[in-house]
Backbone as JSON, one array per atom type, in Angstrom:
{
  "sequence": "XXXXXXXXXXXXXXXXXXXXXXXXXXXXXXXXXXXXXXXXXXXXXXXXXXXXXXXXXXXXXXXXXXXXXXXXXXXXXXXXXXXXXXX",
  "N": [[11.17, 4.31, 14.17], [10.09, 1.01, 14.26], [11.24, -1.22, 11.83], [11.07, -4.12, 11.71], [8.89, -5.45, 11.06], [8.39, -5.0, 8.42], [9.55, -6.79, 6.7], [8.52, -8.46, 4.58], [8.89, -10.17, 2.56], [10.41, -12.08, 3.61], [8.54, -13.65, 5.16], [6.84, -16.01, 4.16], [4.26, -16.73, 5.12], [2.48, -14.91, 5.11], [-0.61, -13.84, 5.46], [-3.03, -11.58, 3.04], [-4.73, -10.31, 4.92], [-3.32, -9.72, 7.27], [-1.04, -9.07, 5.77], [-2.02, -6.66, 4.94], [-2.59, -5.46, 7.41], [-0.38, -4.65, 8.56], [1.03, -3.22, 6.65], [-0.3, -1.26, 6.84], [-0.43, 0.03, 9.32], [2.47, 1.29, 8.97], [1.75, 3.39, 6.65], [-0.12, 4.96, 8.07], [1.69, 5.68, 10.64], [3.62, 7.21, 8.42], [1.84, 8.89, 7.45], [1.1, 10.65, 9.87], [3.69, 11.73, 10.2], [5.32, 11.82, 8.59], [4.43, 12.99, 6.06], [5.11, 13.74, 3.02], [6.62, 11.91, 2.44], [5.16, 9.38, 2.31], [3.96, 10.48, -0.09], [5.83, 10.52, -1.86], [6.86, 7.32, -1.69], [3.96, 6.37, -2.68], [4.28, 7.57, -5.0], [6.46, 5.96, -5.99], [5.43, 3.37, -6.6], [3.5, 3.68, -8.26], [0.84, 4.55, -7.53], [-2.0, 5.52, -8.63], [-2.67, 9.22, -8.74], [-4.77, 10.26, -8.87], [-6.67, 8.63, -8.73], [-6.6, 7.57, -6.77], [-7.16, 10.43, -4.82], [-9.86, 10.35, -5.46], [-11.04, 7.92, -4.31], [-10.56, 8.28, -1.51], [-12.03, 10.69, -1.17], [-14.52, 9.39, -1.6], [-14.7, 7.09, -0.3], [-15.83, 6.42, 3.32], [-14.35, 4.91, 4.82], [-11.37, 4.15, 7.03], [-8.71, 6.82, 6.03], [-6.03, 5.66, 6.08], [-6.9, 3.3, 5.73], [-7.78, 3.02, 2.94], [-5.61, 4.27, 1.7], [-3.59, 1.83, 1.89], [-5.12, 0.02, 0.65], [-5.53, 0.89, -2.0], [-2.86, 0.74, -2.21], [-1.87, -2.15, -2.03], [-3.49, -3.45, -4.0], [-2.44, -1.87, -6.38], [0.25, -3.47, -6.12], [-0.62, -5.99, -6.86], [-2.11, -6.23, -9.42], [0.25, -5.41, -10.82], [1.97, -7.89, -10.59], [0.01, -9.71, -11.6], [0.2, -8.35, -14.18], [2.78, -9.03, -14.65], [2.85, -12.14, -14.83], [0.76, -12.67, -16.79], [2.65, -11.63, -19.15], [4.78, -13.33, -18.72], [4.3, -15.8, -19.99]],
  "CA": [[10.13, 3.32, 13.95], [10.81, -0.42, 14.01], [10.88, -1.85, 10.63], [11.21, -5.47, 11.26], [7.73, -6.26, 10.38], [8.5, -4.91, 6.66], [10.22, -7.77, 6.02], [7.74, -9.35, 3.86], [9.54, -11.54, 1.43], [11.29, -13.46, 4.77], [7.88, -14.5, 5.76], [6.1, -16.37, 3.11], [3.27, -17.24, 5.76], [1.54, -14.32, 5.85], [-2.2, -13.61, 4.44], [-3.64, -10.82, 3.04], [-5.28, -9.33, 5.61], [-2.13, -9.65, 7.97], [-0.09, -7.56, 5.48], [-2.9, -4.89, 4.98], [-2.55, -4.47, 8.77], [1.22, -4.53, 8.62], [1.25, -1.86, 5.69], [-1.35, 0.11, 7.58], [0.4, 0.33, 9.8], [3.41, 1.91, 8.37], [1.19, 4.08, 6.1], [-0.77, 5.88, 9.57], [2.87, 6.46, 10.8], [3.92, 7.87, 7.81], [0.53, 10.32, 7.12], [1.44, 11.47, 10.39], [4.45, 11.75, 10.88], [6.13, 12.14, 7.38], [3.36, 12.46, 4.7], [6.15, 13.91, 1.7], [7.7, 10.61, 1.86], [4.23, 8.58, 1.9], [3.6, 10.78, -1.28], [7.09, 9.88, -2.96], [6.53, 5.83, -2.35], [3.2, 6.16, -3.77], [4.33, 7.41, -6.59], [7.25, 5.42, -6.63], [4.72, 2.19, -6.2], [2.97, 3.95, -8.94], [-0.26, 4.85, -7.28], [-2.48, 7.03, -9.22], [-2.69, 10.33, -7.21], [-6.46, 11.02, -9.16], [-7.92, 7.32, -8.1], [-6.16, 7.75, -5.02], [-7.94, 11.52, -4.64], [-11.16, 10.13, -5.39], [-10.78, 6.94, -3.1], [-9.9, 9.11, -0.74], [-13.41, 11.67, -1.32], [-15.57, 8.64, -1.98], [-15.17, 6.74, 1.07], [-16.1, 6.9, 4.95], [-13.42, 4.64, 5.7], [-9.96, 5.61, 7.31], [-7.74, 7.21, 5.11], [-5.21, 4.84, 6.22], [-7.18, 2.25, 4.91], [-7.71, 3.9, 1.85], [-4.59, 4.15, 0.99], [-3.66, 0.67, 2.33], [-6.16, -0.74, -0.2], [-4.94, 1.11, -3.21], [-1.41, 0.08, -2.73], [-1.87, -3.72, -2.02], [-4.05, -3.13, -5.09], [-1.75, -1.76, -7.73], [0.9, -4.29, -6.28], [-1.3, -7.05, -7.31], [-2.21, -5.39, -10.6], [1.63, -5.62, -11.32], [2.05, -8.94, -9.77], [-1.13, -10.03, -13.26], [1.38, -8.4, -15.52], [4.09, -9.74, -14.87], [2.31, -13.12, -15.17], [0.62, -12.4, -18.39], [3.31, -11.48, -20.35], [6.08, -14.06, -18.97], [4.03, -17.22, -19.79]],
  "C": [[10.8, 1.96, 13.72], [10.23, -0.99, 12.66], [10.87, -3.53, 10.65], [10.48, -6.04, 10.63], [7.61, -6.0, 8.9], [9.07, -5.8, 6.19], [9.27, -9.0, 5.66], [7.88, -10.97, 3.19], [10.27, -12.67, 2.35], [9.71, -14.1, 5.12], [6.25, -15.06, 4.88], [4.6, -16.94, 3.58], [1.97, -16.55, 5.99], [0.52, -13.77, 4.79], [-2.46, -12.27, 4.19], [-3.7, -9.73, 4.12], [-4.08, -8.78, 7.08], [-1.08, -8.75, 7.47], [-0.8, -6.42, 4.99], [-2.47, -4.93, 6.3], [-1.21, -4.26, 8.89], [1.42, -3.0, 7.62], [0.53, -0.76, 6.42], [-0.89, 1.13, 8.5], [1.68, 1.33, 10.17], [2.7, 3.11, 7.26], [0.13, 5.27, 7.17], [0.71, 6.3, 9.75], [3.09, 7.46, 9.77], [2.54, 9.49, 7.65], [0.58, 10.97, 8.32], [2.05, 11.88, 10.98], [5.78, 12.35, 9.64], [5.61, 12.07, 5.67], [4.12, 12.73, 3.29], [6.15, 12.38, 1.33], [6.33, 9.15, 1.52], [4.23, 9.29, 0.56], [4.47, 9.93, -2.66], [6.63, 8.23, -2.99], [5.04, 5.96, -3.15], [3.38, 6.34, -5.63], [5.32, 6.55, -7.31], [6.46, 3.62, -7.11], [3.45, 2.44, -7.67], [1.16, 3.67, -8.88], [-1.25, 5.58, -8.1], [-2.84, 8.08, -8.16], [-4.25, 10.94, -7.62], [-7.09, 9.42, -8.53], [-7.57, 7.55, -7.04], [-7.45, 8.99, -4.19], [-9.64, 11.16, -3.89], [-11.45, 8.89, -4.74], [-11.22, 7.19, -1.92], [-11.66, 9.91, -0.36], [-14.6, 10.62, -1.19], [-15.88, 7.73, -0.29], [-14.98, 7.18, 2.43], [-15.06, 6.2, 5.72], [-11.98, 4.77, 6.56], [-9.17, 5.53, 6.36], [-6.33, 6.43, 5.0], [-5.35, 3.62, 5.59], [-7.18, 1.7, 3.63], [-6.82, 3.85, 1.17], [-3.64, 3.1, 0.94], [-3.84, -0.23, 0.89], [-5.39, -0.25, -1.6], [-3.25, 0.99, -3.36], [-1.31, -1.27, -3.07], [-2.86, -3.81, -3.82], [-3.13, -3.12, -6.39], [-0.53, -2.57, -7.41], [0.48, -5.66, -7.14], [-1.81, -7.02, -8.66], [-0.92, -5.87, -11.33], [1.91, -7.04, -11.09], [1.4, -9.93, -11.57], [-0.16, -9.52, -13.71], [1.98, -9.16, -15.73], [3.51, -11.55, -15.59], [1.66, -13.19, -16.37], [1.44, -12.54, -19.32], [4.89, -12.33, -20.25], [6.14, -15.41, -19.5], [5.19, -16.61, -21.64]]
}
């Protein structure tokens, strides 16, 4: 798989919805192609694997998305911490 487009932090240009489809991306490959190792970054990304579950059960949209959403999610989550507690 070509990783170039993971190189986030080189391209300070890009929106939202440009790196959901970039992660999506890479998260479809992985679910079918090497779902263990999607499991491990989630947890290393510290996903919850019960909101995830029920994410997952609750909506109609693709599972790719799904899980898309709840990463960019708890990055941004962490992202407010950090900011909180460095002022």
């Amino acid at each position: 798989m070509d990783k170039s487009y993971l190189k986030l932090e080189e391209r300070k240009d890009i929106a939202y919805d440009q790196a959901f489809l970039m992660i999506m991306r890479v998260v479809e490959d992985l679910m079918a192609k090497d779902f263990n190792r999607l499991i491990n970054i989630l947890y290393r990304i510290d996903v919850s694997e019960e909101k995830l579950k029920e994410a997952l059960a609750l909506s109609n949209d693709n599972p790719a998305s799904v899980v898309t959403k709840m990463i960019l999610d708890r990055q941004l989550q962490k992202v407010e911490t950090r900011k909180k507690y460095s002022s």
